[in-house]
N, C-alpha and C positions, 0 to 999 in steps of 0.2 A: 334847304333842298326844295322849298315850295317857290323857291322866286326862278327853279331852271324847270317847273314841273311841268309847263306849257314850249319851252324849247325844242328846238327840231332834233331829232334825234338821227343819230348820223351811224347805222352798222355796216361794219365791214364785212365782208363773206369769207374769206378761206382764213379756215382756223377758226371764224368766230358763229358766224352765222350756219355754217357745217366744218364742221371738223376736220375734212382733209382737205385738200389745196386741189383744188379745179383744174392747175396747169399741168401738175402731174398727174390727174387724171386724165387729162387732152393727151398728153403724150403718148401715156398708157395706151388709151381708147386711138390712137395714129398708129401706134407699132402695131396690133392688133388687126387694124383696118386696112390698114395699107403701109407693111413693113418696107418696102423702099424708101418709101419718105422719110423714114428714120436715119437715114444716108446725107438725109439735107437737114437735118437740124444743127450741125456746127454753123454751117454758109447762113440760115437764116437766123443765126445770133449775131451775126456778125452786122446785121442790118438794126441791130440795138432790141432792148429788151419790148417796144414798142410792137415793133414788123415781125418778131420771133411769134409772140404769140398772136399778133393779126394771121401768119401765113398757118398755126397751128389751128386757130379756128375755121379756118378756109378749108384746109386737109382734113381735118379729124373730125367735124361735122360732130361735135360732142353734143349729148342729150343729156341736160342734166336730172331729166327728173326725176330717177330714185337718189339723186343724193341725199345722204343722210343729215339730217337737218339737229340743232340744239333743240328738243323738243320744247324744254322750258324758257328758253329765250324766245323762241317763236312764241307761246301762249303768252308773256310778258312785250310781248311789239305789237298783239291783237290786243289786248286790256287796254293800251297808252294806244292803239288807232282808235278805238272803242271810243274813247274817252276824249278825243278830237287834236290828236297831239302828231306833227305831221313829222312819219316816218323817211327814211330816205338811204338808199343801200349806194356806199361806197367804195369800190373796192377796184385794185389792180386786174383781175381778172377780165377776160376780154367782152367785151361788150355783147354780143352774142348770147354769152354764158349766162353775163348777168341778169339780162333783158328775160331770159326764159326761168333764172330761180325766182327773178322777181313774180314772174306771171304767177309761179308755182304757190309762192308763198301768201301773195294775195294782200299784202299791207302796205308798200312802199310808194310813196308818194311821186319821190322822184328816184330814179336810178342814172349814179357817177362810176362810171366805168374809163377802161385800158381804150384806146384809139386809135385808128392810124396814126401817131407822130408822137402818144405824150402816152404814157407810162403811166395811170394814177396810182403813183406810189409816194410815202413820205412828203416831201416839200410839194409836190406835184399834188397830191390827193387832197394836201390841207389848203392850198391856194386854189382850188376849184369850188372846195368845201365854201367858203369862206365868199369868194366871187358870189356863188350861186342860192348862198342861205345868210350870207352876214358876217358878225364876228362873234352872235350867238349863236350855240348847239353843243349839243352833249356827244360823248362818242363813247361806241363802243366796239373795243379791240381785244387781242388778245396777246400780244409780243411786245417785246423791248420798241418794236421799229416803231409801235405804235407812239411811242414817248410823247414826240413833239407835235402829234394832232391832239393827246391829253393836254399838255401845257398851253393849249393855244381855246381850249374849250372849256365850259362853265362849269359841266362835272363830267364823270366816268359811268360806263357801266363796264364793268372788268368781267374777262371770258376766259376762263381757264388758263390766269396769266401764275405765274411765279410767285413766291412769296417776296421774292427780291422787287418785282416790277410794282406790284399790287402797294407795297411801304413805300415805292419812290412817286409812284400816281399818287396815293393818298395823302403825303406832303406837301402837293401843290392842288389840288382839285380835290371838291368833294366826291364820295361814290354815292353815285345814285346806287346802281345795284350790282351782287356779285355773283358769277357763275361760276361754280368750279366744274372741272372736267373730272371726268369717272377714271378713276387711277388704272391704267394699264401695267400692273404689275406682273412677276410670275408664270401664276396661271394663264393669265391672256396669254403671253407665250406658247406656253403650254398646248393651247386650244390652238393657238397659229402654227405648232410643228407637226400636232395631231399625233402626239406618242403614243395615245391608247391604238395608233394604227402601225407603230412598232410590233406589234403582236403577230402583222401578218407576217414579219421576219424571223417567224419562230420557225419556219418553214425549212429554213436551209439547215436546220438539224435533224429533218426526218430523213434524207437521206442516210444516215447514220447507223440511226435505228431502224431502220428497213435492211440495211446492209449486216446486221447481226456484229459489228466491229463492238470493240472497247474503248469508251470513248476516254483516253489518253489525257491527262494534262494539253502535252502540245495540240492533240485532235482540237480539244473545249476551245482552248484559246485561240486559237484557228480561225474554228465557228462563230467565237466570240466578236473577234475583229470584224470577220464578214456579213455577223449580223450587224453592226453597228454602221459599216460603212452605209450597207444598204437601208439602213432606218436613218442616217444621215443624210442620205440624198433623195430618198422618200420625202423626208421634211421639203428639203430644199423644192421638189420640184411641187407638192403639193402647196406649199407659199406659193410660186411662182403661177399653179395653177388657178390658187383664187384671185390673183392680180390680173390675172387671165379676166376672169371666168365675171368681175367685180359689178357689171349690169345687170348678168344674168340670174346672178348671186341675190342682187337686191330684190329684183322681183320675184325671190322665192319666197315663202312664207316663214321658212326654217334658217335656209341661209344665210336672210337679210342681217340674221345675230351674228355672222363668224367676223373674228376680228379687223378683217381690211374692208369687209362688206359695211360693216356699221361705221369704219372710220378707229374705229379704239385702238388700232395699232397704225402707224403710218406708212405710206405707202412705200419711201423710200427705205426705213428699216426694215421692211420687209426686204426686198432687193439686196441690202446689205447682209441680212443673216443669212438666205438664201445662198447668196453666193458665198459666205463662211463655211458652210456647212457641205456645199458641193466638193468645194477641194479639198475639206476634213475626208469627205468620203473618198474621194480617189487618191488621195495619199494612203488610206487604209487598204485601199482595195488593192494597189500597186505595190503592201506590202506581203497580202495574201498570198500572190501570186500574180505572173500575166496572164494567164487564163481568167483568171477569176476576173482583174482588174477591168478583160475584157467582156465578159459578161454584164460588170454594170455597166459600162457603156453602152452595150447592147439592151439594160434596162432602161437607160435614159432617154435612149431612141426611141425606142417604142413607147414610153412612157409619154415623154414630148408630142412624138405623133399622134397619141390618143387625146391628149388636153386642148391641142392647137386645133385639131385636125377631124381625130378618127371618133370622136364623141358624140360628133354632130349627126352621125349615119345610124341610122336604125341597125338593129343587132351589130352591128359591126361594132359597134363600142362596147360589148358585153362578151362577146368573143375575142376581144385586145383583153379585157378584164383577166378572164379567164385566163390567155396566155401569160400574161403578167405574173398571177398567181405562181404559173407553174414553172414557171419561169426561176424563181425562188428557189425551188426543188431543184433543180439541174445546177443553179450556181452554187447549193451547198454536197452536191454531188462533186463539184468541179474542185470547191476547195479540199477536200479530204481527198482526192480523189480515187473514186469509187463509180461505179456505175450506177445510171439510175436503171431502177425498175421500168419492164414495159408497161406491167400492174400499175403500180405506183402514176406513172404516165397518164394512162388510161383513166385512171378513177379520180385525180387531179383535174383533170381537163371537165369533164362531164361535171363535178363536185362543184367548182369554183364558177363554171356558167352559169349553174342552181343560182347559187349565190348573187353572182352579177344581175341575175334577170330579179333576183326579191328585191336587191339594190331600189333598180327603176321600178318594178310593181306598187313597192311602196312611194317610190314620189308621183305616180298614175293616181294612184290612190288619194293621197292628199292633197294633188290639181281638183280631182272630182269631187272630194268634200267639200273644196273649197268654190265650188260651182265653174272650173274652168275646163275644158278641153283638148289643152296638151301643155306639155313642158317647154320652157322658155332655154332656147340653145341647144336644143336635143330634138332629133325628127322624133318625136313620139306624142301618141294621142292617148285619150283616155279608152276610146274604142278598139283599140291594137291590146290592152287586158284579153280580149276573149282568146289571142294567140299567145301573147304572153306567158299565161297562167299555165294552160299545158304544155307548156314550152318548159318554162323553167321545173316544174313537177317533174316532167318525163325525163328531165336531165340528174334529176337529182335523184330519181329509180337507175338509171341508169347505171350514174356511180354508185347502187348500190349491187345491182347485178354484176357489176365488176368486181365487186369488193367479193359478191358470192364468187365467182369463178374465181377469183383466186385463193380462196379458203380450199376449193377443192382440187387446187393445183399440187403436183408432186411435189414440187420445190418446198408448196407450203408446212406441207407434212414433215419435210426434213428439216428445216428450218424452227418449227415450234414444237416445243415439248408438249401442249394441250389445244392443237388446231380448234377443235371443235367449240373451244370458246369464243373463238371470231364468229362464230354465229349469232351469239348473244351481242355483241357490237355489234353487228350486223342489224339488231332489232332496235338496240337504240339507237345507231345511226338513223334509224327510217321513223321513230320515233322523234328525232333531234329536228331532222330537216320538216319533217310534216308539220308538227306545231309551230317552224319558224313561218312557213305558208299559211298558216290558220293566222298566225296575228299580223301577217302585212293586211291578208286579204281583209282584217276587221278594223285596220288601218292604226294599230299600235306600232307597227313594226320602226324603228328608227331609219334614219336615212342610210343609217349604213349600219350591212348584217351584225360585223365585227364588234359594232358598238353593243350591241342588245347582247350580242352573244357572252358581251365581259358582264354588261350589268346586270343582265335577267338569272335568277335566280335558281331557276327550274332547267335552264343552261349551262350554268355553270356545273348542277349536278351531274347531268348526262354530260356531260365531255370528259366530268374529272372520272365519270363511271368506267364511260369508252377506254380512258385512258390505263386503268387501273387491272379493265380485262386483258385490253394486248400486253400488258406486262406479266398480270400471271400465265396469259396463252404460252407466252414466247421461253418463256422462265422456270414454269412448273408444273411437271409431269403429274399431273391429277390421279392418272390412271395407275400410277403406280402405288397410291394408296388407297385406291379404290378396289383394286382385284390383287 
């Protein structure tokens, strides 16, 4: 190994040097930027894989610099430049791209990139390699295609290849060094479909229980399917959101973890399970009912239009929140079909604005720990706090003076056998939302309410509390064993 220790060292970038593929992100970052041009990516393949992505870096004007980079391959290419060993980034990707991870990264000596006419791919990348450093140099890849610039080079450094690839390199070439990749198993999934946000489709069963009904076999399973449809296409469009969202994403401080932002899942699997999951969901929702079926439709729209679109407007993305939420309500109204409450309506709407505006309080918040002055993709500053805060507060009294008028509504009194327990919800409710506001503003609060509201402890008791009163309210006549 000490006779290749001074050898030029040759890495590739997508896949090895970062993790996810530069070209799919060009695309990504063109349908985004300017969705017509995604109309002309058949026509400019057809001009070969060369001019496909010359014309994609002309359009799509890609920035690579929060790509997420091998942390411990980069500190091993600074040790071996350190040490006077000359680096050199080769890779298919279009010259453009590579020119500015190169600046980013700060070690490369020379950079072999994609060109008007020639592809550095395979035969092509090793025969430049080769022209322009010799027929010594070490390389470092991470795929099968890489084979034949291993068999042609003095040793390996191997990047998150196969166990199959890594025994067929090591048979002909020594390894200088190996990186393996962080397993994306499971949980990553998991974190990419966002099931702990399943939760907010618990929602379509409060109609239900507000409607004072028996909730039937057929009723549950009803519910059951249309909650699953809509926590299926929830996933789907929340995937599709952060493929969205994947610049803005990185330059978050929290974000830059979630699985497509760091690269741990790939970009194109995502797209693949995304669209699995959509037509799981409207197949369910089509068996609900056509109402219902149209509802989710009616959530995708609106859903779409707030990720693509309606996100970027002050309040107006917090007010799409909001309707969203209550939106949930009316479609499990629609499946049972039952009426919704105007009550119900009313303290929904006001309740879930609460919510949307802690949302964003808390990411104002951790911009201004973090010494910056507003959000990346969102019209919002850190100075917009001082309307915020009683904004979001006054929403969440609000929904609680709803919750009061309807406790002292006729209806209610006929409906519950011990009304005047909704009073005591009523305290925790104001209780519940107050302390969620006391730990944004002290900048504990998570990115998302929903999250803290599963994990925090002192949460979980006041809801299971809330939940425990409207049942005895609804259910058991107190007073008749009190007098």
């Amino acid at each position: 190994m000490q006779a290749v220790a001074n050898v030029p060292l040759v890495v590739d970038l997508d896949g090895t040097l970062t993790p996810t593929d530069t070209l799919v992100e060009s695309v990504v970052h063109l349908v985004k930027s300017a969705p017509t041009c995604a109309l002309k990516l058949p026509f400019w393949l057809l001009g070969g894989k060369a001019a496909f992505k010359a014309a994609i870096a002309r359009h799509a004007n890609f920035a690579p610099q929060n790509l997420p980079l091998r942390e411990p391959l980069v500190a091993y290419l600074q040790e071996e430049k350190a040490r006077g060993r000359k680096i050199v980034l080769a890779t298919a990707a279009h010259r453009s791209i590579a020119d500015r991870v190169a600046q980013q990264v700060g070690v490369f000596d020379v950079v072999l990139a994609t060109e008007e006419g020639l592809n550095l791919k395979g035969k092509n990348k090793l025969e430049l390699i080769q022209l322009r450093l010799g027929k010594e140099f070490v390389y470092a890849g991470d795929s099968s295609a890489d084979l034949p610039i291993w068999d042609a080079a003095q040793a390996a450094v191997l990047v998150g290849v196969s166990p199959e690839v890594a025994a067929s390199v090591g048979k002909k070439v020594p390894i200088e060094r190996e990186f393996s990749n962080e397993a994306a198993g499971f949980s990553m999934w998991l974190r990419a479909l966002r099931v702990h946000q399943w939760m907010k489709n618990l929602l379509l069963f409060v109609p239900v229980l507000t409607a004072f009904s028996f909730i039937g076999p057929t009723t549950f399973l009803t519910l059951l399917l249309g909650f699953f449809a809509f926590s299926f296409a929830a996933s789907a469009t929340y995937m599709v959101n952060d493929l969205w969202d994947l610049e803005n994403d990185r330059a978050h401080p929290r974000k830059k973890s979630r699985p497509f932002a760091s690269a741990r899942l790939p970009i194109l699997n995502g797209v693949a399970m995304a669209g699995m999951l959509l037509a799981a969901a409207l197949v369910m929702a089509s068996v609900v009912s056509l109402k219902f079926f149209l509802m989710l439709l009616l959530y995708l729209v609106l859903t779409s239009a707030y990720s693509w679109v309606l996100k970027q407007y002050v309040l107006i993305d917090v007010l799409m929140l909001s309707l969203l939420y209550t939106l949930r309500i009316v479609a499990g109204s629609v499946a049972i079909g039952v009426m919704t409450s105007s009550w119900l309506l009313a303290f929904s709407v006001f309740f879930f604005l609460s919510l949307a505006l802690v949302k964003r309080c808390s990411e104002l918040v951790v911009q201004d720990n973090g010494g910056k002055s507003a959000t990346r993709g969102r019209d919002y500053r850190v100075k917009d706090l001082v309307v915020l805060w009683p904004l979001g507060v006054g929403s969440a009294l609000c929904a609680v003076v709803v919750f009061g008028l309807f406790i002292n509504a006729p209806s209610t009194h006929v409906s519950y056998a011990t009304p005047e327990l909704l009073w005591l919800v009523a305290l925790c409710l104001i209780y519940w939302i107050a302390r969620l506001w006391i730990k944004t503003s002290r900048g504990e609060m998570h990115d998302d309410p929903v999250v803290y509201a599963i994990k925090n402890r002192g949460s979980r008791i006041t809801v299971a509390a809330m939940i425990v009163l409207l049942l005895l309210a609804q259910f058991v006549d107190f007073w008749k064993f009190l007098l």
